[in-house]
C-alpha positions as CSV (number, residue, x, y, z in Angstrom):
1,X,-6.2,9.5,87.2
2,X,-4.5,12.3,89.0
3,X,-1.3,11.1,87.8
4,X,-2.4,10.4,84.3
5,X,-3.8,14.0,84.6
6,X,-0.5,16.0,85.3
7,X,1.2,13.9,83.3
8,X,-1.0,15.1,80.6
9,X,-0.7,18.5,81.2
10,X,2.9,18.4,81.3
11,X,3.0,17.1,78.0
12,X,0.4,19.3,76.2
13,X,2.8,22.7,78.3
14,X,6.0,21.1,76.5
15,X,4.4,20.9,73.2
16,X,3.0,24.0,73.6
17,X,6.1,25.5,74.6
18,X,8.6,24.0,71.4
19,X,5.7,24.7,68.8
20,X,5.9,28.8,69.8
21,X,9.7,28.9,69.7
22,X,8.9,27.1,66.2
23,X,6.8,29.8,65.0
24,X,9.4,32.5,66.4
25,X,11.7,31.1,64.8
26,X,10.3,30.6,61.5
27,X,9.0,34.4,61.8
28,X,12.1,36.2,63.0
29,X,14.5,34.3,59.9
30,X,11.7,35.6,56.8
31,X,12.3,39.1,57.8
32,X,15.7,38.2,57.2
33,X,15.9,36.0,54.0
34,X,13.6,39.8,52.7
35,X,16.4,42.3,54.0
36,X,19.1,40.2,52.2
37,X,17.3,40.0,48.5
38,X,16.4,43.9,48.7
39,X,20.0,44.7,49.4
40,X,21.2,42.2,46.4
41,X,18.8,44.0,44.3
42,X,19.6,47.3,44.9
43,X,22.9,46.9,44.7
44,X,22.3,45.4,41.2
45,X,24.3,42.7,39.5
46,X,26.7,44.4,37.7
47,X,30.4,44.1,39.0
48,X,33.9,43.4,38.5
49,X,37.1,44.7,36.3
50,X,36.7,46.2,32.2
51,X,39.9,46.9,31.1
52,X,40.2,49.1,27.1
53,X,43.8,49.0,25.5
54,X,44.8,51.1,22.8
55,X,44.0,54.1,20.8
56,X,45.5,56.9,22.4
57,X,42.8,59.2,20.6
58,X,39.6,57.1,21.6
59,X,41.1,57.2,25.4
60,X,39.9,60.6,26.3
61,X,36.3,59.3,24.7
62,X,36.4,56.1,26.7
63,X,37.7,57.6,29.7
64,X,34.7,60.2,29.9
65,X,32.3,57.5,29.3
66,X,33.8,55.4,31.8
67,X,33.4,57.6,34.4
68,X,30.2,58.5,34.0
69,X,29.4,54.7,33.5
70,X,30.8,53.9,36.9
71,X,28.7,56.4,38.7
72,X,25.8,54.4,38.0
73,X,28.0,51.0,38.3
74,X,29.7,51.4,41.6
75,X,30.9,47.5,41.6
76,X,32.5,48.3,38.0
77,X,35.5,49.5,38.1
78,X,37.1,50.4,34.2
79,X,40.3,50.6,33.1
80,X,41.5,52.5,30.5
81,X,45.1,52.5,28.7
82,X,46.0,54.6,26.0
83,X,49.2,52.6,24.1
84,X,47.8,52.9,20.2
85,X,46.0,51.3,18.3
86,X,47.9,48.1,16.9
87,X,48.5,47.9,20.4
88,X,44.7,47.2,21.0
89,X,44.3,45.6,18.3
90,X,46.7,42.7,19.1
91,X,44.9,43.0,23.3
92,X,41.8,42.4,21.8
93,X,42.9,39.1,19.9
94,X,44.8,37.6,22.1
95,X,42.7,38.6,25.3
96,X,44.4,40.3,27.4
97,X,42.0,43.5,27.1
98,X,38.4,42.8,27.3
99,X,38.0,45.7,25.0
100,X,40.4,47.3,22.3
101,X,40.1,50.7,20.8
102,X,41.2,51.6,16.9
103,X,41.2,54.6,15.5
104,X,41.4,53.3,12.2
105,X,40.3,50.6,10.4
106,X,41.3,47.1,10.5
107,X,43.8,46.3,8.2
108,X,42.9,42.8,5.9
109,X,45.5,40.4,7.9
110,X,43.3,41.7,11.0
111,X,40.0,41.4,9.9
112,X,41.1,37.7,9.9
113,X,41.3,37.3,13.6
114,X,37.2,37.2,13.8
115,X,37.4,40.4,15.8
116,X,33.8,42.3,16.4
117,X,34.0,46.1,15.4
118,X,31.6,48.3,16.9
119,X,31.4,52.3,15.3
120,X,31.7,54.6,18.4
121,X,31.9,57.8,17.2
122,X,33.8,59.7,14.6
123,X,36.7,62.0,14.0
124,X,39.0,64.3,12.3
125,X,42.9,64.6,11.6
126,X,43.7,68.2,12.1
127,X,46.8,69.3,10.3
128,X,48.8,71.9,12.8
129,X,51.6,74.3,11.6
130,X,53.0,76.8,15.1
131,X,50.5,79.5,15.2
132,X,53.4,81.7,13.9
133,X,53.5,80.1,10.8
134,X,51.9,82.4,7.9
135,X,50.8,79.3,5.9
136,X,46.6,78.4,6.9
137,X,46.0,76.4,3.9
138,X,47.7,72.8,2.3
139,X,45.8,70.4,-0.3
140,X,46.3,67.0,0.8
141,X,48.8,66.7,-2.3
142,X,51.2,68.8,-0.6
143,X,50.8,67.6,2.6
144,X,52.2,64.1,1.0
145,X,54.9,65.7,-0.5
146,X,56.1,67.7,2.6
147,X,55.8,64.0,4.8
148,X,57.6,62.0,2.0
149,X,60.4,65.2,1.8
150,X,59.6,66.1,-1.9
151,X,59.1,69.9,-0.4
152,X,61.2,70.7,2.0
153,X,60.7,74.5,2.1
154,X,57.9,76.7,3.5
155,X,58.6,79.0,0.3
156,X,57.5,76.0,-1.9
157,X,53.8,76.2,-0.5
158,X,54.0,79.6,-0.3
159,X,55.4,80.5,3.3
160,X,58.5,82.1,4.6
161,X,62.2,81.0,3.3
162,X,62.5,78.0,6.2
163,X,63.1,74.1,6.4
164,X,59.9,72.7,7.2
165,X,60.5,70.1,10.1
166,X,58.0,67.3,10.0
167,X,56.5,65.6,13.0
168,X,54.9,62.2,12.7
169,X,53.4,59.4,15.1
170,X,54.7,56.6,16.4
171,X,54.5,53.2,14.6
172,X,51.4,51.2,15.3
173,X,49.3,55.1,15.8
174,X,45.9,54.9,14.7
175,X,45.9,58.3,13.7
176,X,49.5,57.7,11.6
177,X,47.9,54.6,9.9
178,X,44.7,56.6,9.1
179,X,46.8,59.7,8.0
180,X,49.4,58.3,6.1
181,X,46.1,55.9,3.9
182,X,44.6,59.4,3.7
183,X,47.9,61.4,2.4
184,X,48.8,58.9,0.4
185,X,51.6,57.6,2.0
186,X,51.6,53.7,2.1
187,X,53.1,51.5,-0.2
188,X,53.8,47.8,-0.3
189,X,57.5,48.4,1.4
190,X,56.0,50.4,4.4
191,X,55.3,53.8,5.1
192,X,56.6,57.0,2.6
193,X,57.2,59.4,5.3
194,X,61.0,60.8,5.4
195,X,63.4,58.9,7.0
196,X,64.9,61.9,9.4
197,X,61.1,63.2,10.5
198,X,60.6,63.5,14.3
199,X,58.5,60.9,15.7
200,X,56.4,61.4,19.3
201,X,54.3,59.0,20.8
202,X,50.8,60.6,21.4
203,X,49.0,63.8,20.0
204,X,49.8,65.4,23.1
205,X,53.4,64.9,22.3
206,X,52.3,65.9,18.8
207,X,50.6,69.1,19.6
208,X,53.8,69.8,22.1
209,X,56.4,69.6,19.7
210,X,54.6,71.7,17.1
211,X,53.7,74.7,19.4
212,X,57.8,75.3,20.8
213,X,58.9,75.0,17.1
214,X,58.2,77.5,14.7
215,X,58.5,75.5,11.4
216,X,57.1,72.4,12.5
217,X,53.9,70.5,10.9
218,X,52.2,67.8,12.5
219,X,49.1,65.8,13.0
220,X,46.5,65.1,15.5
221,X,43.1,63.7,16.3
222,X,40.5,66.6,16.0
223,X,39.8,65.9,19.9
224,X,43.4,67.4,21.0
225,X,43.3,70.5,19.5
226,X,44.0,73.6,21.2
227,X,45.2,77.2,20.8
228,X,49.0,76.6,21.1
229,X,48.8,75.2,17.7
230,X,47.3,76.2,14.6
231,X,44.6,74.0,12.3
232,X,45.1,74.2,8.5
233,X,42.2,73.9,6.0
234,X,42.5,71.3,3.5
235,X,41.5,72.5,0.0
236,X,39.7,75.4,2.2
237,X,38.3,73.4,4.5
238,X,38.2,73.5,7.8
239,X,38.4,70.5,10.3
240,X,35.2,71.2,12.2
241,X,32.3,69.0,13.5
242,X,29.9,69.9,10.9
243,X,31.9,69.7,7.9
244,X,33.3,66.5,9.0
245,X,29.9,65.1,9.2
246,X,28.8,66.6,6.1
247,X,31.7,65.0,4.4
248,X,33.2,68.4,3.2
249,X,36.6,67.4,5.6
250,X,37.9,64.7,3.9
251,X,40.4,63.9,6.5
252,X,38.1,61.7,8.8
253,X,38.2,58.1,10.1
254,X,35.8,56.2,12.4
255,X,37.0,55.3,16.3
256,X,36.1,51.7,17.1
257,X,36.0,49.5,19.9
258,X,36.8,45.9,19.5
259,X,35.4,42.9,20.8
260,X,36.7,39.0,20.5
261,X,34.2,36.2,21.5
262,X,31.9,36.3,24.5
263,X,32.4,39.1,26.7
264,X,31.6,39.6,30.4
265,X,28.2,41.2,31.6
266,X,30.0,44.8,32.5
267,X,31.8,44.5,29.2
268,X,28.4,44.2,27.4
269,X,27.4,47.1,29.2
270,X,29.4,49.5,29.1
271,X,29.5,49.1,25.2
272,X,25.4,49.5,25.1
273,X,26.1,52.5,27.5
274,X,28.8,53.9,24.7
275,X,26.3,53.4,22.3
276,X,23.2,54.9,24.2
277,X,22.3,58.6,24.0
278,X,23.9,59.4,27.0
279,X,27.1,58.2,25.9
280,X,26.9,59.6,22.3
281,X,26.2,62.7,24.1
282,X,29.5,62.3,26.5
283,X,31.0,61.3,22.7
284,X,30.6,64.9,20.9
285,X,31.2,66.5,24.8
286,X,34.9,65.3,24.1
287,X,35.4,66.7,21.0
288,X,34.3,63.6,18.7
289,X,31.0,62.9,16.5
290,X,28.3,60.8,17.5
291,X,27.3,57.6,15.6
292,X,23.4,59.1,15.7
């Protein structure tokens, strides 16, 4: 009995023993399996790489909005690269951009390639002359005739004795495809603007050329205006906010950003962000009008 009686007890000690190194176990590893799910959830499950090819005029917009987007998405990082709008176009369909950005609209060939369009924002072409110019106001028939070189003279529009030297955009530019529709300046063989115009990549190289040459004319997004250059009216109007909403400015086109297929989660959100009230807000803070 004695022996049957320690042997016992040794037994019931050892079972003891494993069953509360079972139960300190089990309770030190919950603890655990908690701490990692609250950190996953605050760190949210947003993450990875957007990238946005093309309009050079939309950049500044997406750019703004991208910033402010990744302050509340620290594992998004997006990526933004102004190169025009055919440019973006042709990223968007054949995907090497998760997002492309026009700022004009598609042409017919394009609308063929099942690309999504989504409305962002809208904006105006300004016309600009050199702030020493004495001309302020061109109807849009005279600005077609100065681009396709039927005037050729400031004194023709009522300005000083001077060859006007015309600036354009680059081929594939939004804002030249937009401009030149607007101007009337397409035809079935291509564009109508004069052969021996300048041509700059950008409306910063736009706006550059324009303000260190006197008799210059050029064209820019409404966004990249500044006072080293000079804004026309059209027909007496100026290219404002309001009178581009109002539909008084008649040269206006919409900025879009494209979308082919499924997209990733960060992609999806940072278009519902663009499209949210913050962002329209970040929209008209760059110069652009809101969608609302």
């Amino acid at each position: 009995m004695k022996r049957f009686n320690k042997k016992g007890i040794l037994m019931l000690i050892v079972l003891l023993t494993l069953s509360l190194v079972f139960v300190g176990c089990s309770s030190e590893g919950e603890p655990a399996k908690e701490s990692e799910s609250t950190e996953e959830t605050a760190e949210g499950g947003l993450e990875g790489t957007v990238t946005l090819v093309g309009s050079t005029s939309v950049t500044p917009v997406a750019e703004a909005i991208g910033n402010a987007f990744m302050e509340e998405n620290p594992n998004v990082k997006i990526e933004v690269q102004g190169v025009g709008s055919s440019a973006g176009i042709k990223a968007t369909d054949d995907g090497s951009a998760d997002i492309g950005m026009s700022s004009r609209e598609l042409k017919d060939e394009e609308k063929e390639l099942d690309i999504d369009e989504h409305v962002i924002a809208y904006d105006g072409i300004a016309v600009i002359v050199n702030p020493s110019n004495g001309i302020s106001d061109l109807t849009p028939e005279q600005i077609g005739q100065i681009y396709r070189g039927e005037i050729t003279n400031w004194s023709e529009v009522g300005g000083a004795d001077e060859e006007i030297e015309v600036i354009s955009r680059e081929e594939g530019s939004g804002t030249r495809s937009a401009f030149e529709e607007l101007m009337g300046l397409e035809s079935d063989q291509g564009s109508l603007v004069k052969q021996d115009a300048t041509f700059a990549d950008g409306n910063g190289a736009i706006v550059s050329n324009v303000a260190q040459k006197e008799n210059a004319i050029g064209y820019i997004s409404l966004s990249y205006l500044d006072d080293t250059v000079k804004a026309l009216t059209v027909d007496g109007v100026e290219p404002t906010v309001e009178n581009i909403k109002s539909g008084d400015y008649a040269v206006s086109r919409p900025f879009l950003m494209l979308t082919k297929g499924e997209v990733s989660d960060a992609a999806q959100a940072y278009l519902d962000y663009v499209l949210s009230e913050e962002g329209q807000k970040i929209v008209e803070e760059n110069g652009a009008i809101s969608v609302n």
